[in-house]
N, C-alpha and C positions, 0 to 999 in steps of 0.2 A: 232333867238332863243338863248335864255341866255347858257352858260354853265352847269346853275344848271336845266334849264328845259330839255337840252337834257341829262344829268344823270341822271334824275326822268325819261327818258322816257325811257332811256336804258333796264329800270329793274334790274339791277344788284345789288349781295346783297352787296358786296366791295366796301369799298369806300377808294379811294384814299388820301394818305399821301399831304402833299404840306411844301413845301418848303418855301411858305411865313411864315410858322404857326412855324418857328424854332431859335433858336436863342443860338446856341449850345455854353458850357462854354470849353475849352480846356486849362489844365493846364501845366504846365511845361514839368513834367516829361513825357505826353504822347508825346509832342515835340520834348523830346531828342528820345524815344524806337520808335516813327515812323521815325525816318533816316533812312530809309530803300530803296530801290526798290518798287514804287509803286505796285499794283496787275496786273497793264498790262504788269510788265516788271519783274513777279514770275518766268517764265519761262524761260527767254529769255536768251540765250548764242551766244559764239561768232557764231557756228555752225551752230545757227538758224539765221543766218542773212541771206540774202539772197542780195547779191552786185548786183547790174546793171553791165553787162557784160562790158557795152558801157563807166564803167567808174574804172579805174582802180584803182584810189585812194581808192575806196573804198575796195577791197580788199587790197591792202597796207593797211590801217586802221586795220581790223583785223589781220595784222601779225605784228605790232607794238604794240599793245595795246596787243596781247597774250604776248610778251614777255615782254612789262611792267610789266605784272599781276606776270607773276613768279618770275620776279625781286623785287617781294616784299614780296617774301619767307624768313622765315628764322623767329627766334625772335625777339622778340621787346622790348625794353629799360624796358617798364610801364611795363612787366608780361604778357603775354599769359594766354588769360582765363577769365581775370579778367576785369570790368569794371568799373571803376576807375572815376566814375561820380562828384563826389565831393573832390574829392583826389589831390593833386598835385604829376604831372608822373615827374620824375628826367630827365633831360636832357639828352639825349644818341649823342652818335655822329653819324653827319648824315653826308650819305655817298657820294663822289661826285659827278658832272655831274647833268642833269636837275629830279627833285624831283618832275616834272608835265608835263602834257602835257595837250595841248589845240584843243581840238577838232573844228575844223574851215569848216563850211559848212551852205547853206541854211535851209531853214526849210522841211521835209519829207524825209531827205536821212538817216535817220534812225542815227543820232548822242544820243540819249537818249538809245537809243536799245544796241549801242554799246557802251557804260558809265556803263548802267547797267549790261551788259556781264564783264564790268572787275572787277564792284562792287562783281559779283557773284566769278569771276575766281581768283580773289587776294586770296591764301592760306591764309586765317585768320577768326578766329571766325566773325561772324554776330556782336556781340558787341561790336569789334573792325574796324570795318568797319561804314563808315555815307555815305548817300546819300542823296539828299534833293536839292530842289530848292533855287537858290539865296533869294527870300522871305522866306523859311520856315529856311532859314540859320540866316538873319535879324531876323525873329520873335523867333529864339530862342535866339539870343543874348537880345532882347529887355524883355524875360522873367528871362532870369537867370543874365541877365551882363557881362559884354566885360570880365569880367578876371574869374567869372567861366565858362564860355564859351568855354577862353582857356582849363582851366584845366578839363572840362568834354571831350573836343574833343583829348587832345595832346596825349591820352594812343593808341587813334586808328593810325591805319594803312594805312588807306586810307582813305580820303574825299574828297567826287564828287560832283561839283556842278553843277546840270542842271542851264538852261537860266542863266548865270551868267547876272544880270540885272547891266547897261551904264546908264543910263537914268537918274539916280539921283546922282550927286557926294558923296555930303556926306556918302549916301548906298556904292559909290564904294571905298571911302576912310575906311570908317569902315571896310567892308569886307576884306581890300586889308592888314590891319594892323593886322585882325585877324590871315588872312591866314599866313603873316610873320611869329608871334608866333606861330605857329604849326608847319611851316616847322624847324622851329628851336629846336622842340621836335621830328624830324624827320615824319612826318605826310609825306604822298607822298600827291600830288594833281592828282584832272582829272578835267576838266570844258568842258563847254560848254557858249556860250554869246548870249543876243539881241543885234540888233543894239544899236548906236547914236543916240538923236534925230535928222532927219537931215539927217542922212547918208542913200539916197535912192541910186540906182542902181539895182545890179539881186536879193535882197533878201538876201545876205548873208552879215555876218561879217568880214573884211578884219582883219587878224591876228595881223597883224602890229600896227591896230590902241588899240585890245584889250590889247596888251601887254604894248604900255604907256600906258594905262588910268590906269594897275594895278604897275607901276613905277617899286620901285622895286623889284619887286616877277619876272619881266621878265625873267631874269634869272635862274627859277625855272622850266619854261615850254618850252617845245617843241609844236612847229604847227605841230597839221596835219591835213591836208586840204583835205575834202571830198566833191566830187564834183556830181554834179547828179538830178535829177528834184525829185519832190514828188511821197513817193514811196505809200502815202496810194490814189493815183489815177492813177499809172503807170498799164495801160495795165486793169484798174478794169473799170466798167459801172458811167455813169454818176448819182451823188446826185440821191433821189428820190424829185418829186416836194412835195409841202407841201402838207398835207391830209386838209381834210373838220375839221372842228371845231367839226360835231358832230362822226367825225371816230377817232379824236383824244380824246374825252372823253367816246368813247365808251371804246376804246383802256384802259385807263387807270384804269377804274373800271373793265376790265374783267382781270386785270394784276396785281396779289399781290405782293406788296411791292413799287406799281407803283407812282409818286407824278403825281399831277397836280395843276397848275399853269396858271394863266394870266402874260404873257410875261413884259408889261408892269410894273403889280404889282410887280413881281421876281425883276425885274432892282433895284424899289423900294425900294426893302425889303434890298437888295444886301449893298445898302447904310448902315443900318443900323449892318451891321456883319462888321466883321473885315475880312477882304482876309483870314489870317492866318486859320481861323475856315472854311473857305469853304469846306475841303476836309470831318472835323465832319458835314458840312451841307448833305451831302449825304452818311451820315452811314445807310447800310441796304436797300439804295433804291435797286429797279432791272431796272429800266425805268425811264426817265422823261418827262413828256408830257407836253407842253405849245402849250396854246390855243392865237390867236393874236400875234404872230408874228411881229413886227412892227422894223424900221431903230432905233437901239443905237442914243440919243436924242445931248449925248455930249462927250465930250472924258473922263473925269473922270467915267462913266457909264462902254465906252467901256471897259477901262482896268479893269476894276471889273469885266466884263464878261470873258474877256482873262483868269482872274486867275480860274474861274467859269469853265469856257472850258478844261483846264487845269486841273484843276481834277475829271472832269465828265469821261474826256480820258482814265488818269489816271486809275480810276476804273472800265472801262469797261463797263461804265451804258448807254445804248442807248437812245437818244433824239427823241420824237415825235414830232411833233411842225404843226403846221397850222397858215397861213398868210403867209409872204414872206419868199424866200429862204434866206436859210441863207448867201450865196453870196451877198447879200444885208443889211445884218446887218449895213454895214459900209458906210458912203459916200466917196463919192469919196475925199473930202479933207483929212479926215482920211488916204485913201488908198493911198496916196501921201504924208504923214507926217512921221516926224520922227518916229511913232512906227507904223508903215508900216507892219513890220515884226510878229508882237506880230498880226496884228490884219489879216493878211496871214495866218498865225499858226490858229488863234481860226478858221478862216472859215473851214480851213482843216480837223482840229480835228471834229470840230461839223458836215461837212458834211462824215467824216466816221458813226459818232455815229447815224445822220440820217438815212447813209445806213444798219445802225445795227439793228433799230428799226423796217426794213419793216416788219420782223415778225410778229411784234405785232399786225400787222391789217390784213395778211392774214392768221393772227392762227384761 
């Protein structure tokens, strides 16, 4: 039975949103005011972290990164207060010893959680503070340009960058030249990295190697290595298997605000949006249902799904889905290739946001 005939048989009077039907415009300046703390990471402080007992580095992490956070008390060159978007901030002198640090661990030991804990705890206005993903750090340079770029970021205080993305040189050369210029307006850093292409082993990023690829900014940052398995399946119940086709479109029309989608057509659609706009592709959902489920066709698909994944999590928005688990998204050559890690990560993210959704179908 079609999706549209088991929605006319549902009876329901809502009719769900979809995500192929979108094709969101995102201007500049929304790029620069969302540098923030996603909405899954509104809350989050160092406090709320919660360390694996079995791994000590991670508590070392949260008492490093507190005293980072205070070490960055005090005024700042550009003005207190003020956000200095189009302005050029006068050089101040920046003070010595390392102006960053590099968070170095697997994927689920909670490295985003603690980035965004120092984002929160650095004594300084919101609008002097950025937070943003290596991509939405790129898409803002590629909307404003490499030099106001500098001069919209150099008045802040700190800038963090999640998944600091290896995978493309020229992205890490850009990025790495950006970063210089800030640190030379006294900007502190925090990061986070994906692999290499290439670099397989347990899942994580060896320190060593992120620090040449970013030359000379090495110097700028401290490793700290957090060690530990994935904590969004430590000690929690196994994924839910996928639902029936016609529980996942019941699911979605009895759930306002909810999209639904053909898994295949989504991939489709994905092509035609820019990554960047992905996070506007899901303003306002609550849910997202995809009926047909089926294996990522190529690898330029997958990492469009990764970034997709990635701010579905992001937002807190639960996944339905029907067809195969999502442990299966990837083939096995995938899961043995350089972006190994990236596609670790989306299975993980998407099978929390699965376990998020079981509501939906025994509400």
């Amino acid at each position: 039975m079609s999706t549209r005939a088991l929605a006319e048989a549902a009876s329901i009077e809502a009719t769900p949103l979809s995500l192929c039907a979108r094709e969101p415009h995102v201007p500049a300046d929304r790029l620069v005011a969302e540098m923030v703390p996603p909405p899954r990471f509104d809350s989050v402080r160092f406090d709320t972290y919660i360390p694996d007992p079995n791994q000590p580095s991670q508590i070392e992490a949260v008492d490093v990164l507190s005293a980072f956070a205070e070490g960055l008390g005090g005024s700042h060159a550009s003005g207190a207060g003020k956000r200095r978007w189009f302005s050029r901030a006068p050089k101040p002198t920046v003070p010595a010893g390392p102006r960053g640090v590099y968070l170095d661990g697997g994927y689920g030991v909670g490295k985003t959680h603690l980035l965004a804990s120092l984002w929160h705890a650095t004594p300084a206005e919101p609008a002097l503070k950025a937070f943003g993903t290596f991509v939405e750090l790129t898409n803002l340079v590629g909307a404003l340009g490499f030099q106001q770029t500098v001069q919209t970021l150099s008045g802040h205080r700190l800038l963090c960058i999640d998944e600091f993305e290896l995978d493309d040189p020229g992205d890490t050369v850009l990025v790495s030249s950006l970063l210089a210029r800030l640190v030379e307006h006294g900007v502190a850093l925090a990061a986070t990295s994906n692999t290499l292409p290439g670099k397989l082993g347990e899942g994580r990023f060896a320190a060593a190697d992120f620090l040449r690829e970013i030359q000379g900014l090495s110097a700028h940052f401290r490793p700290l290595r957090i060690d530990g398995e994935d904590y969004r399946h430590r000690g929690l119940p196994e994924a839910p298997a996928p639902y029936s086709e016609e529980a996942v479109t019941k699911a979605a029309y009895a759930t306002p605000g909810a999209s639904l989608d053909d898994f295949p057509h989504l991939l489709e659609h994905l092509a035609k949006v820019h990554p960047s706009r992905y996070g506007a592709l899901t303003d306002d959902l609550t849910a997202v249902c995809l009926t047909d489920v089926t294996p990522v066709p190529d690898q330029s698909t997958a990492l469009r799904l990764v970034v997709l994944a990635d701010r579905l999590y992001d937002r807190e928005i639960p996944v339905l889905a029907s067809g195969l688990p999502f442990d299966r998204l990837f083939s096995e050559e995938m899961l043995k290739g350089g972006y190994r890690k990236k596609y670790f990560r989306a299975i993980s993210r998407l099978t929390a946001l699965a376990r998020d959704a079981k509501g939906l179908v025994e509400q």
